[in-house]
N, C-alpha and C positions, 0 to 999 in steps of 0.2 A: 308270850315268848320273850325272852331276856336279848338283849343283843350280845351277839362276842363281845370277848372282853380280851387285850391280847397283854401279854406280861413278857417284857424282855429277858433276852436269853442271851444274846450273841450281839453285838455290834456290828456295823459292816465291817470296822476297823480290827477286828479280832479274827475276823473270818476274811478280808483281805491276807492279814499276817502267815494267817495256817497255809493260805491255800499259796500264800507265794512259797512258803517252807515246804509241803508238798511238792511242791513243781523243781525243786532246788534238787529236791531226794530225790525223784521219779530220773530227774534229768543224771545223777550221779550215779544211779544205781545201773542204768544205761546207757555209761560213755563207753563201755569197753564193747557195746555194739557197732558197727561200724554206722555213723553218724548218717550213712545216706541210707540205712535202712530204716525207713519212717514206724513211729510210734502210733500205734492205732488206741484211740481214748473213744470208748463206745459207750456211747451215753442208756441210761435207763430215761426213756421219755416219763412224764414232761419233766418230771420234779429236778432232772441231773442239769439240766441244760445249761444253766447259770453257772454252775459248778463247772463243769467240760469246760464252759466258753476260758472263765479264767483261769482253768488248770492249766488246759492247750496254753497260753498268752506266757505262762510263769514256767514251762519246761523248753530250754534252749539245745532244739535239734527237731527236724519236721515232724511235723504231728500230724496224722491223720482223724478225720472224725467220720462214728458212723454211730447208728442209733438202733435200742429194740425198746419194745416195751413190754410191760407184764403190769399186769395188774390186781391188788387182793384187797385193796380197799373200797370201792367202788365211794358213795357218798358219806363211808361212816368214820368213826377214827380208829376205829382199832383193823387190825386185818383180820382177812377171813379164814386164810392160812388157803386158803384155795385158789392159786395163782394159774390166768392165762394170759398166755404170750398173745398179744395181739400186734406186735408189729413185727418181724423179722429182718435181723441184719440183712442187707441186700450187696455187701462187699464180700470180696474174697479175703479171707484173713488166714490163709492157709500158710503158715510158715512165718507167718507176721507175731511183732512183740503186741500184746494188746492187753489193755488197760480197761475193765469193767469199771464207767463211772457211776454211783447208786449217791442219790441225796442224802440218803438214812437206810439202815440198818435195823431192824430191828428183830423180829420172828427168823427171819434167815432165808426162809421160803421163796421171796422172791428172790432175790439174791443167789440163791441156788440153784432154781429153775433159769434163769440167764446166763452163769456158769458155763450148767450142765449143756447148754445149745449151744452157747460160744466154741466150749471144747469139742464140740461135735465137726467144726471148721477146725481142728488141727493147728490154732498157731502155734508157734514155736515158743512161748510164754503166754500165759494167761494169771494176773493181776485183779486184786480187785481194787477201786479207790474211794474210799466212805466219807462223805464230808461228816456225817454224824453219825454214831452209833449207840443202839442202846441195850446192852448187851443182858439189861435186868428183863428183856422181852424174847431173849433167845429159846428157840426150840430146836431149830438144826444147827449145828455145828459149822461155821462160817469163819476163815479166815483173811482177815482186813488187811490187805497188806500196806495200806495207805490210808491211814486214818485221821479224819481233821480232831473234829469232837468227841467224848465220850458224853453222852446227856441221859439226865432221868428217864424214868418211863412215863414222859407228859406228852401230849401230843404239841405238836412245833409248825409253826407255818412260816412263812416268807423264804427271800434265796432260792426261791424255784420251787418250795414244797406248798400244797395247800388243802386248804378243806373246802371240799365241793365246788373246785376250778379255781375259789378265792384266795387272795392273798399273796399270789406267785411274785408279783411284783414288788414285794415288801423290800430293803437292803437289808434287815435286819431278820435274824429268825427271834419270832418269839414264840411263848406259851400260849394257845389257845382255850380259853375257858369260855365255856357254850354256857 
């Protein structure tokens, strides 16, 4: 068996850059809310979590977090397109702006199935925010409304995303060759 072999993709420096330009937009596109109505950024466990923590840090007006998860890749790299929710939002977002944060993009499916449960709470906006997308892997129709990257169809690890638990820790995302 070969070991990984990981081929860079992204800097931390590049992926600082986006995600403070992100947070600039999300922050403008939400001034004409009244500022003390807080911003809900609901993270897709595990992979978003890096991603929320500095999104939350670079939008200027309260930010709230809360978390689901779903899952369609279990230990392999591609998805299975057979997505379950295994964690549920446990906040009220009823009438609240709220921001789906996803690491990556790619099939649509889970991204969708997270949507479609968020909207089931009623906020009064629902967003989605993609640090990467890769839209050569689309099946269901998904729109990003906050997107950092656009990336090939390679599988990508570090910045919160991994294969097989590993790799989450990485600052960098790179290309994973098995």
């Amino acid at each position: 068996m070969s070991s990984p072999r990981l081929k860079l993709l992204l800097t931390h420096d590049q992926i600082s850059a986006r995600v403070t330009e992100l947070g600039q937009t999300i922050g403008e596109d939400f001034l004409t809310n009244s500022s003390a109505e807080p911003l809900w950024l609901i993270a897709a466990l595990k992979g978003a979590v890096f991603f929320q923590a500095d999104l939350a840090r670079a939008i200027d007006r309260d930010v709230r977090l809360g978390f689901v998860r779903a899952s369609s890749y279990g230990s392999g790299t591609t998805s299975s397109g057979d997505v379950r929710v295994t964690v549920e939002l446990e906040d009220n977002i009823a009438g609240a702006h709220v921001i789906l944060v996803e690491d990556i993009v790619d099939t649509g499916h889970s991204a969708r199935a997270l949507l479609d449960r968020l909207a089931a709470a009623n906020p009064r906006t629902l967003r989605l925010a993609a640090l990467l997308d890769k839209p050569s892997r689309r099946e269901l129709p998904i729109t990003i409304d906050y997107r950092g990257f656009e990336i090939p169809d390679q599988f990508v690890v570090g910045y919160g995303l991994d294969h097989d638990e590993s790799y989450r820790n990485l600052r960098d995302i790179s290309v994973l060759s098995l």
